[in-house]
FISEBA-872823 format. One record per residue: residue in one letter; x, y, z of N, C-alpha, C, O in turn. Coordinates in steps of 0.02 Angstrom, whole numbers, padded with zeros to 5 digits, always signed. Example, Ala and Ser with C-alpha at 12.3 -4.5 7.8 and 13.67 -1.06 7.14 Angstrom:
A+00660-00284+00390+00615-00225+00390+00660-00165+00390+00712-00166+00423;S+00642-00112+00354+00684-00053+00357+00645+00002+00394+00670+00057+00402;
//
This chain:
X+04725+06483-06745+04776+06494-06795+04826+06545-06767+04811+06592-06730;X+04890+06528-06790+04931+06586-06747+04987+06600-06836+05000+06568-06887;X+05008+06687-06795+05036+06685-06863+05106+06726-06825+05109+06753-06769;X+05158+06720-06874+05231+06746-06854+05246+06775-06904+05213+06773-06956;X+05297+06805-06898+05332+06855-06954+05383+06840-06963+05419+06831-06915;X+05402+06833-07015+05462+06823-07062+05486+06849-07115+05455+06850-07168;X+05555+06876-07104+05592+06924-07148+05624+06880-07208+05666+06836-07212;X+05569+06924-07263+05605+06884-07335+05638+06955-07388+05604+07000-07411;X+05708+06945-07396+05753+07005-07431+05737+07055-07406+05723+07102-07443;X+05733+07062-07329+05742+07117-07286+05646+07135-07274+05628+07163-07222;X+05602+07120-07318+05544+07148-07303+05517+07102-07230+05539+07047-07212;X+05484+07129-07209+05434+07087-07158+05378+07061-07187+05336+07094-07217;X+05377+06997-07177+05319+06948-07218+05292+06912-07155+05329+06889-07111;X+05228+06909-07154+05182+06874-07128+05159+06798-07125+05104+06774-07136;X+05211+06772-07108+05205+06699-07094+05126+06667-07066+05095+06689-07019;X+05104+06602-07118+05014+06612-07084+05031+06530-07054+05057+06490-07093;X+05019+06513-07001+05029+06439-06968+04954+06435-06974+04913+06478-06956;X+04939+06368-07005+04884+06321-06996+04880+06278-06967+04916+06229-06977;X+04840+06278-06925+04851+06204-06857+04822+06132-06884+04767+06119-06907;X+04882+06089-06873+04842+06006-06915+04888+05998-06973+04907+05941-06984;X+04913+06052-07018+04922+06043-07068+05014+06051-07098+05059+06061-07057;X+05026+06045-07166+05100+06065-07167+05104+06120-07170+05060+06145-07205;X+05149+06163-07142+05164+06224-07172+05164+06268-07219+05161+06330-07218;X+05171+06210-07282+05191+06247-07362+05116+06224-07396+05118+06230-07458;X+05054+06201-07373+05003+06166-07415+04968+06224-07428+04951+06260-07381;X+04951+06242-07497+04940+06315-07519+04861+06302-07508+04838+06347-07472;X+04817+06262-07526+04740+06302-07529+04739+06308-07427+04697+06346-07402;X+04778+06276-07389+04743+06308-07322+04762+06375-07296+04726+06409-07260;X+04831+06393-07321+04852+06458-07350+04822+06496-07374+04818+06549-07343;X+04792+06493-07430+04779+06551-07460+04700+06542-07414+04673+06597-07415;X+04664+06502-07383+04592+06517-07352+04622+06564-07288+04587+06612-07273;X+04681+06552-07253+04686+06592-07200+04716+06647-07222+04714+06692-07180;X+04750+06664-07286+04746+06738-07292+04689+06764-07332+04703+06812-07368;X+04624+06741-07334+04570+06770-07361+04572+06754-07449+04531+06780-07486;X+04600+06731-07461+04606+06740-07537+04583+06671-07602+04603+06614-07614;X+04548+06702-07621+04504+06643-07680+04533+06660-07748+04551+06714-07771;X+04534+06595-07777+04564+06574-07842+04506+06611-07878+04446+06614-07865;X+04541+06637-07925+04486+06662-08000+04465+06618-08030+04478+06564-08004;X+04433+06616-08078+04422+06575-08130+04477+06593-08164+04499+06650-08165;X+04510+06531-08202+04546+06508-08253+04556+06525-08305+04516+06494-08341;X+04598+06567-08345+04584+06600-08420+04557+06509-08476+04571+06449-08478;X+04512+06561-08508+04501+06477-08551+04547+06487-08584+04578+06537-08605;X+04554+06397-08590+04597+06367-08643+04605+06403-08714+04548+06401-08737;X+04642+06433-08758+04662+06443-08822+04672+06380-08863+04698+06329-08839;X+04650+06385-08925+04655+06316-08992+04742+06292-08991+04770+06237-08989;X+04767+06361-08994+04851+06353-09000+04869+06343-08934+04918+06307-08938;X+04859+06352-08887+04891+06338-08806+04850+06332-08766+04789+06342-08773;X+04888+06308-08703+04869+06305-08625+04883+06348-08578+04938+06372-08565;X+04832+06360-08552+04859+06414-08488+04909+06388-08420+04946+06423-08385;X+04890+06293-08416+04953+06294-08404+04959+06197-08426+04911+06162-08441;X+05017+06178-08420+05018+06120-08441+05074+06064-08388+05126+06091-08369;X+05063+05995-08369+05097+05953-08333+05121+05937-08383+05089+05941-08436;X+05200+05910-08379+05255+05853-08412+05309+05828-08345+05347+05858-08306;X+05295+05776-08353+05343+05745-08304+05379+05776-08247+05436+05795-08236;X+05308+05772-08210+05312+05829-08133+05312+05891-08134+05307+05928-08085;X+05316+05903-08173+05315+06007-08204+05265+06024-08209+05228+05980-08233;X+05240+06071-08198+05182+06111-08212+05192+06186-08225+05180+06233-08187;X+05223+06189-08303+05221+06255-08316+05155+06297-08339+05106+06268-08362;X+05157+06375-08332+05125+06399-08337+05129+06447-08421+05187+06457-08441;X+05088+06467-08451+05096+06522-08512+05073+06579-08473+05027+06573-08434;X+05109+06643-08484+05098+06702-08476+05035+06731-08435+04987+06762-08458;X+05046+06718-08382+05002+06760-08349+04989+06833-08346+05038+06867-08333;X+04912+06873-08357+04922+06939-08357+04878+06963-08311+04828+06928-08301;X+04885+07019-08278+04829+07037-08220+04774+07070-08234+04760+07128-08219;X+04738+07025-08266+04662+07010-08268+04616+07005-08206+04593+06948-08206;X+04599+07032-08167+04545+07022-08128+04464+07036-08156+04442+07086-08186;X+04431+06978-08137+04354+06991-08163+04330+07002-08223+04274+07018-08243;X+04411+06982-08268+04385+06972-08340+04434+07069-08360+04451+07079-08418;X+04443+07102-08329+04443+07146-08361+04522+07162-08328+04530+07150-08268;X+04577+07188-08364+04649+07217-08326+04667+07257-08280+04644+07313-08290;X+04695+07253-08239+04708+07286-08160+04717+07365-08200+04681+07413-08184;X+04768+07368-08250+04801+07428-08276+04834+07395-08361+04842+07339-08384;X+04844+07463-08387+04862+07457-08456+04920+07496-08460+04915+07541-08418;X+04974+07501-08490+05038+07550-08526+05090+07519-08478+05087+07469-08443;X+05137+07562-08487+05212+07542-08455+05219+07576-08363+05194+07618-08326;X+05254+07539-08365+05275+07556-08301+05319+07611-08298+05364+07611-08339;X+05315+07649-08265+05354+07716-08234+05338+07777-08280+05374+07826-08275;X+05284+07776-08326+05265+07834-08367+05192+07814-08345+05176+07837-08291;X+05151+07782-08371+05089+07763-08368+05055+07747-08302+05013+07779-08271;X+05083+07694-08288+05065+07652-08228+05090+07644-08170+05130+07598-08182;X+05095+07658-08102+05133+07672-08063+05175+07607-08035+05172+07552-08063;X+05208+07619-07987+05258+07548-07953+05209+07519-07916+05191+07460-07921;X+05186+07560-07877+05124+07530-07844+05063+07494-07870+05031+07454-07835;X+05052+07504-07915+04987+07461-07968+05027+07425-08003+04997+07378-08030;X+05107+07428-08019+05124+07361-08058+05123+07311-08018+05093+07260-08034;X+05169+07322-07935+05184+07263-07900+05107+07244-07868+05108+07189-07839;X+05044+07276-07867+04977+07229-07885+04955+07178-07938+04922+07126-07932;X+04990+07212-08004+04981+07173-08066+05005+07109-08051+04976+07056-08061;X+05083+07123-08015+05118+07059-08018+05095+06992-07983+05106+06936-08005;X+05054+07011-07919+05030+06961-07863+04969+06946-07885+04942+06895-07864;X+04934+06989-07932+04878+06942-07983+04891+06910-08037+04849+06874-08064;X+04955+06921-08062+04979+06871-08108+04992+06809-08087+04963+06760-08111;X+05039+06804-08039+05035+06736-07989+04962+06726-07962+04943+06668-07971;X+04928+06757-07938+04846+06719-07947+04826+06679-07968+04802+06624-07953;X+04843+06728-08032+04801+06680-08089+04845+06636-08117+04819+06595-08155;X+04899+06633-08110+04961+06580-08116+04934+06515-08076+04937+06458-08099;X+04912+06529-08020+04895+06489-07968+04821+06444-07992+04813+06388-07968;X+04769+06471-08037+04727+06467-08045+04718+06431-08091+04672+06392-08097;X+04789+06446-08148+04805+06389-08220+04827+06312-08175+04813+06252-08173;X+04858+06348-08152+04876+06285-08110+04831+06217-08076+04843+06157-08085;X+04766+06254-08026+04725+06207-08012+04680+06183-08059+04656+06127-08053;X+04662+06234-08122+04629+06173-08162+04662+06134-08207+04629+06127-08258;X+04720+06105-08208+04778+06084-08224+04797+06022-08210+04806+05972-08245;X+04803+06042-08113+04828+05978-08091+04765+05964-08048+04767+05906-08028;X+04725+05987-08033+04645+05980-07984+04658+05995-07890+04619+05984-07843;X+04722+06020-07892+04743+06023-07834+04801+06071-07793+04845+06037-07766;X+04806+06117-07788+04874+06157-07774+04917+06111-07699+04974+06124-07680;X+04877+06066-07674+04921+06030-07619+04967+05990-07671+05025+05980-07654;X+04948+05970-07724+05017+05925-07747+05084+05992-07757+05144+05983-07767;X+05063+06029-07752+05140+06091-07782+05177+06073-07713+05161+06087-07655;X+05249+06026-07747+05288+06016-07683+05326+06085-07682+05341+06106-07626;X+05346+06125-07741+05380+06197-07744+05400+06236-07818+05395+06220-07877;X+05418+06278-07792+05417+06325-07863+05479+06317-07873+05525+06310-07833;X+05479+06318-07941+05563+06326-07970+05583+06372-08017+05643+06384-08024;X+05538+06402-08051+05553+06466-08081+05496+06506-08088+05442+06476-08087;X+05494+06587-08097+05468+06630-08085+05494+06686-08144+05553+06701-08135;X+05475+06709-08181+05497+06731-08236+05417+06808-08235+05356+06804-08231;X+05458+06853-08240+05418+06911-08234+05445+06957-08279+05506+06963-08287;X+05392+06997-08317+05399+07010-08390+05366+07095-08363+05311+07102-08337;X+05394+07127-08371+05372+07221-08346+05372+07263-08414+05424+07286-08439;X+05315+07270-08438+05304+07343-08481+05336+07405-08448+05313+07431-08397;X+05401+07431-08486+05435+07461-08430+05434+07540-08474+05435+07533-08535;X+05432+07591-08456+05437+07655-08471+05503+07658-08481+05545+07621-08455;X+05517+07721-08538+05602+07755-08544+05628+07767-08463+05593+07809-08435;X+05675+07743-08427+05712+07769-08372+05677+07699-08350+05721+07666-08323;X+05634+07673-08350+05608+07642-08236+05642+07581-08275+05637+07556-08331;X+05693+07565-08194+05753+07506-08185+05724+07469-08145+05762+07425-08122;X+05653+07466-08119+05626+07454-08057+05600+07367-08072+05566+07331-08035;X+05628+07354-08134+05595+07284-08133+05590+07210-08073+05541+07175-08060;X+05666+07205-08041+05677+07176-07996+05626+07185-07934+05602+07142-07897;X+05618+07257-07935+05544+07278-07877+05500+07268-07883+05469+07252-07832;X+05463+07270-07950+05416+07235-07969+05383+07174-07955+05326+07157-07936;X+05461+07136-07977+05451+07037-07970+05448+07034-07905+05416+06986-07883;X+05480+07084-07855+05489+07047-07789+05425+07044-07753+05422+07018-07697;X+05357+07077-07790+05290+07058-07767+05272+07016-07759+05251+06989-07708;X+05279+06989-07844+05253+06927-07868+05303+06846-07826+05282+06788-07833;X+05352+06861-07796+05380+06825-07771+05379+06822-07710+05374+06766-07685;X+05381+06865-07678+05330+06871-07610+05242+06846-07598+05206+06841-07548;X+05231+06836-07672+05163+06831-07640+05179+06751-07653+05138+06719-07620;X+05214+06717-07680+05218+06646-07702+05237+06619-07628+05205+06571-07606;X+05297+06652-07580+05311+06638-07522+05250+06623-07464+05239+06575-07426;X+05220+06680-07474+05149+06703-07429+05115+06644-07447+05085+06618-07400;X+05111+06614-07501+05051+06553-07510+05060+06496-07495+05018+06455-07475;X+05139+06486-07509+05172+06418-07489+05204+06414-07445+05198+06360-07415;X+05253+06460-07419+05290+06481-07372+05366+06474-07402+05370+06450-07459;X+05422+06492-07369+05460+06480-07374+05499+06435-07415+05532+06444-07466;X+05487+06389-07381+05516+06303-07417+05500+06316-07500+05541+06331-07544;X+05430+06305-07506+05394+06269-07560+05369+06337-07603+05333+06334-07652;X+05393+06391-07577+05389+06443-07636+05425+06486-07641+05406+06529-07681;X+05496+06499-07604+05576+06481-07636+05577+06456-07696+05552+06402-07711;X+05625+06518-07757+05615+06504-07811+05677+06531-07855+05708+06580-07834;X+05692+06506-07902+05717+06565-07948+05708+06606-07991+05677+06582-08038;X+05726+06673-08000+05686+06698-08035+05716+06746-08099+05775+06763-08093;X+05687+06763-08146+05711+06823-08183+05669+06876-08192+05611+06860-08204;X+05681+06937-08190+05646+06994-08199+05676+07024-08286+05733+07026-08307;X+05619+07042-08317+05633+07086-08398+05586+07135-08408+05525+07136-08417;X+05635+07180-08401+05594+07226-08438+05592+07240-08502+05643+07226-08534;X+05534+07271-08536+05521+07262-08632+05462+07312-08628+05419+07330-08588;X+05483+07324-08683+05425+07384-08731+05362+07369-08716+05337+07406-08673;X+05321+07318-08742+05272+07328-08717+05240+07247-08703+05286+07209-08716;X+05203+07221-08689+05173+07168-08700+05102+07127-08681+05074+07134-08627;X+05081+07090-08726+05005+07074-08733+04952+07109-08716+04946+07115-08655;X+04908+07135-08749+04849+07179-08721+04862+07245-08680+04824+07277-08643;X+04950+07258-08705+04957+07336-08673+04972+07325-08610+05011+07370-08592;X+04955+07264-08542+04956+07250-08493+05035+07280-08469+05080+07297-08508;X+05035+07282-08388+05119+07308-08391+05145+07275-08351+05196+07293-08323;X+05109+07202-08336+05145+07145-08318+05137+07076-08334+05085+07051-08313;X+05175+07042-08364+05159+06982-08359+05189+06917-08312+05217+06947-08266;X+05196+06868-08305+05218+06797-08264+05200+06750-08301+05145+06755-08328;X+05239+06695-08310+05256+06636-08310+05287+06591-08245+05327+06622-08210;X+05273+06520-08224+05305+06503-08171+05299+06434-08182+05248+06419-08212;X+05328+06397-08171+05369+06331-08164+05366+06309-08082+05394+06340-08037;X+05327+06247-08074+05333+06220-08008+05334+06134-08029+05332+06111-08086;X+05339+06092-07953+05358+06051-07957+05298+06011-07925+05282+06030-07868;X+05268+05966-07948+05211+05926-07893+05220+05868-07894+05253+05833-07933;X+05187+05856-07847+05185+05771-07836+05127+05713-07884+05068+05723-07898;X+05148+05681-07893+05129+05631-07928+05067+05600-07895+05072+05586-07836;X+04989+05585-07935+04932+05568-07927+04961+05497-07910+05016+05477-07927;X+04920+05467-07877+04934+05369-07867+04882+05347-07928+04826+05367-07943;X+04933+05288-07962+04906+05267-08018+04831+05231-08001+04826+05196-07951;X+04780+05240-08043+04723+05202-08052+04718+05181-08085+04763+05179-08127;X+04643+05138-08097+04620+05134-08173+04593+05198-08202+04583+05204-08263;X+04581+05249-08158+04546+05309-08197+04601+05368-08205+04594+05415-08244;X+04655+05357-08162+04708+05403-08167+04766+05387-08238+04766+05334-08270;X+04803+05434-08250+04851+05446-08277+04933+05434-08217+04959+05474-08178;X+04948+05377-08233+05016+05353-08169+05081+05415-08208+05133+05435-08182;X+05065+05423-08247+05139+05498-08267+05117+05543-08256+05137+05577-08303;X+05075+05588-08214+05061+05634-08192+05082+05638-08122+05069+05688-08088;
//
Protein backbone atom coordinates (compact mmCIF):
# COMPACT_ATOMS: atom_id res chain seq x y z
CA UNK A 1 0.00 0.00 0.00
CA UNK A 2 1.52 3.34 -0.69
CA UNK A 3 0.18 6.57 0.54
CA UNK A 4 0.71 10.42 -0.76
CA UNK A 5 -0.26 13.63 0.53
CA UNK A 6 -2.58 15.91 -0.54
CA UNK A 7 -3.38 19.46 0.20
CA UNK A 8 -7.10 20.03 0.88
CA UNK A 9 -7.92 24.14 1.80
CA UNK A 10 -4.34 24.49 2.48
CA UNK A 11 -4.22 21.56 5.24
CA UNK A 12 -2.02 18.50 4.43
CA UNK A 13 -4.20 15.42 4.07
CA UNK A 14 -3.11 12.01 3.79
CA UNK A 15 -4.00 10.47 0.65
CA UNK A 16 -4.42 6.35 1.36
CA UNK A 17 -3.82 4.38 -2.28
CA UNK A 18 -5.22 0.86 -2.24
CA UNK A 19 -3.68 -1.45 -4.68
CA UNK A 20 -6.41 -3.36 -7.09
CA UNK A 21 -8.94 -1.04 -6.25
CA UNK A 22 -10.67 2.56 -7.11
CA UNK A 23 -9.46 5.29 -5.40
CA UNK A 24 -12.71 6.73 -3.90
CA UNK A 25 -14.20 2.97 -2.67
CA UNK A 26 -14.74 3.86 1.05
CA UNK A 27 -14.87 0.42 3.11
CA UNK A 28 -11.09 -0.32 1.59
CA UNK A 29 -10.40 3.16 2.86
CA UNK A 30 -11.53 3.32 5.89
CA UNK A 31 -9.70 -0.58 6.58
CA UNK A 32 -6.41 1.13 5.53
CA UNK A 33 -6.85 4.00 7.75
CA UNK A 34 -7.69 1.65 10.67
CA UNK A 35 -11.14 2.66 11.18
CA UNK A 36 -14.47 0.55 11.92
CA UNK A 37 -18.03 1.50 11.48
CA UNK A 38 -20.08 1.75 14.84
CA UNK A 39 -23.11 0.31 15.24
CA UNK A 40 -26.00 2.19 13.82
CA UNK A 41 -28.26 4.45 16.03
CA UNK A 42 -31.62 2.33 16.11
CA UNK A 43 -34.30 3.19 14.13
CA UNK A 44 -36.94 5.78 15.90
CA UNK A 45 -41.09 5.06 15.38
CA UNK A 46 -41.07 8.75 13.84
CA UNK A 47 -37.73 8.49 11.73
CA UNK A 48 -34.73 7.05 10.08
CA UNK A 49 -31.32 7.44 10.77
CA UNK A 50 -30.92 7.46 7.33
CA UNK A 51 -33.12 6.93 4.30
CA UNK A 52 -32.67 6.10 0.13
CA UNK A 53 -35.09 8.05 -2.49
CA UNK A 54 -34.14 7.99 -5.89
CA UNK A 55 -30.30 7.62 -5.60
CA UNK A 56 -30.07 9.78 -2.44
CA UNK A 57 -29.21 8.65 0.63
CA UNK A 58 -29.88 11.17 3.15
CA UNK A 59 -28.96 11.12 6.50
CA UNK A 60 -31.03 12.59 9.99
CA UNK A 61 -28.82 14.31 12.38
CA UNK A 62 -25.97 12.79 13.33
CA UNK A 63 -24.50 13.29 16.93
CA UNK A 64 -21.11 12.19 18.36
CA UNK A 65 -22.07 9.32 20.16
CA UNK A 66 -19.34 6.91 20.54
CA UNK A 67 -20.07 3.54 22.44
CA UNK A 68 -23.46 4.57 23.16
CA UNK A 69 -22.39 7.41 25.28
CA UNK A 70 -21.33 11.44 23.82
CA UNK A 71 -17.78 12.44 22.95
CA UNK A 72 -18.75 15.93 24.94
CA UNK A 73 -21.80 17.96 26.09
CA UNK A 74 -22.41 22.14 26.07
CA UNK A 75 -21.34 24.67 23.52
CA UNK A 76 -18.50 25.25 21.87
CA UNK A 77 -15.98 27.94 22.87
CA UNK A 78 -17.29 28.18 26.62
CA UNK A 79 -17.78 24.51 27.50
CA UNK A 80 -16.18 22.43 25.04
CA UNK A 81 -13.08 23.09 23.34
CA UNK A 82 -12.27 23.48 19.29
CA UNK A 83 -10.34 20.60 19.65
CA UNK A 84 -13.05 18.12 21.06
CA UNK A 85 -15.66 19.77 18.75
CA UNK A 86 -13.70 19.12 15.44
CA UNK A 87 -13.53 15.25 17.08
CA UNK A 88 -17.29 15.49 17.58
CA UNK A 89 -17.51 16.43 14.01
CA UNK A 90 -15.50 13.32 12.33
CA UNK A 91 -17.69 11.08 14.60
CA UNK A 92 -20.64 12.55 13.40
CA UNK A 93 -19.69 11.64 9.88
CA UNK A 94 -18.93 8.14 11.37
CA UNK A 95 -21.78 7.56 12.35
CA UNK A 96 -23.27 9.32 9.32
CA UNK A 97 -21.33 6.69 7.55
CA UNK A 98 -22.76 3.97 9.65
CA UNK A 99 -26.64 5.18 8.96
CA UNK A 100 -25.61 4.87 5.80
CA UNK A 101 -24.39 1.15 5.53
CA UNK A 102 -27.32 -0.19 7.22
CA UNK A 103 -29.32 1.65 4.73
CA UNK A 104 -27.87 0.87 1.59
CA UNK A 105 -25.76 -2.61 2.80
CA UNK A 106 -22.77 -1.13 1.23
CA UNK A 107 -20.64 2.19 1.34
CA UNK A 108 -18.98 1.04 -2.25
CA UNK A 109 -22.28 2.11 -3.88
CA UNK A 110 -21.58 6.00 -2.48
CA UNK A 111 -20.57 7.30 -5.97
CA UNK A 112 -20.20 10.93 -3.79
CA UNK A 113 -21.27 13.33 -1.40
CA UNK A 114 -23.32 16.22 -2.16
CA UNK A 115 -24.12 17.93 0.89
CA UNK A 116 -22.71 18.19 4.29
CA UNK A 117 -24.59 20.33 6.63
CA UNK A 118 -22.95 20.81 10.18
CA UNK A 119 -24.90 22.14 13.03
CA UNK A 120 -22.27 23.65 16.15
CA UNK A 121 -23.60 24.31 19.75
CA UNK A 122 -21.78 27.49 19.70
CA UNK A 123 -20.85 29.67 22.87
CA UNK A 124 -21.46 33.74 23.13
CA UNK A 125 -18.33 35.02 20.82
CA UNK A 126 -16.87 31.44 19.04
CA UNK A 127 -17.23 32.28 15.02
CA UNK A 128 -15.26 29.10 14.65
CA UNK A 129 -18.08 27.16 13.05
CA UNK A 130 -16.60 26.89 9.48
CA UNK A 131 -13.47 25.21 11.56
CA UNK A 132 -15.38 23.01 13.00
CA UNK A 133 -17.13 21.59 9.68
CA UNK A 134 -13.81 21.60 8.04
CA UNK A 135 -13.14 18.27 10.21
CA UNK A 136 -16.05 16.74 9.43
CA UNK A 137 -15.30 17.44 5.77
CA UNK A 138 -11.96 16.42 5.77
CA UNK A 139 -12.70 13.33 7.25
CA UNK A 140 -15.45 12.62 4.34
CA UNK A 141 -12.35 13.36 1.84
CA UNK A 142 -9.96 10.94 3.88
CA UNK A 143 -12.63 8.10 3.32
CA UNK A 144 -13.51 8.67 -0.17
CA UNK A 145 -10.97 10.81 -1.42
CA UNK A 146 -11.15 13.64 -3.27
CA UNK A 147 -13.50 12.96 -6.20
CA UNK A 148 -16.26 11.15 -4.28
CA UNK A 149 -16.15 13.15 -1.05
CA UNK A 150 -15.97 16.67 -2.53
CA UNK A 151 -18.96 18.26 -1.28
CA UNK A 152 -21.00 21.14 -0.43
CA UNK A 153 -21.42 22.33 2.54
CA UNK A 154 -23.03 24.63 5.27
CA UNK A 155 -21.80 25.34 8.65
CA UNK A 156 -24.59 26.85 11.68
CA UNK A 157 -24.06 27.79 14.51
CA UNK A 158 -27.20 27.73 17.31
CA UNK A 159 -27.85 27.76 20.93
CA UNK A 160 -27.96 24.57 21.68
CA UNK A 161 -28.93 21.21 20.23
CA UNK A 162 -30.20 17.59 20.91
CA UNK A 163 -28.96 15.99 24.09
CA UNK A 164 -26.83 19.20 24.90
CA UNK A 165 -24.31 17.58 22.25
CA UNK A 166 -22.12 20.49 20.55
CA UNK A 167 -22.22 18.97 17.28
CA UNK A 168 -24.37 17.70 15.00
CA UNK A 169 -24.29 16.44 10.88
CA UNK A 170 -26.53 15.62 8.40
CA UNK A 171 -25.22 14.52 4.83
CA UNK A 172 -26.62 13.82 1.51
CA UNK A 173 -24.72 11.45 -0.93
CA UNK A 174 -25.26 9.94 -4.12
CA UNK A 175 -25.05 5.96 -4.87
CA UNK A 176 -25.35 3.71 -7.32
CA UNK A 177 -28.15 1.72 -8.13
CA UNK A 178 -28.52 -2.23 -6.91
CA UNK A 179 -29.14 -4.46 -10.36
CA UNK A 180 -32.72 -5.36 -10.44
CA UNK A 181 -33.73 -8.93 -9.15
CA UNK A 182 -36.41 -10.86 -8.13
CA UNK A 183 -35.29 -10.23 -4.52
CA UNK A 184 -34.07 -6.68 -5.11
CA UNK A 185 -35.81 -3.40 -5.19
CA UNK A 186 -34.79 -2.02 -9.19
CA UNK A 187 -35.43 1.90 -7.64
CA UNK A 188 -32.83 1.68 -5.33
Amino acid sequence: MTQNTLQVDGHRRQEVSVPGSVPHVASARLAALGITLPEPVSPSKLFSPAQLHDGIVRTSGQVPVRNGVPIALGAVGTVVSFEIAQECARQCVLNALAAIYAEIGDLDRIKGFIKLTVFVASGEGFFGQPAVADAASAFLIDVLGPAAGMHTRTAVGVVSLPRNVPVEVEVAASVTPVRATSESNPTQ
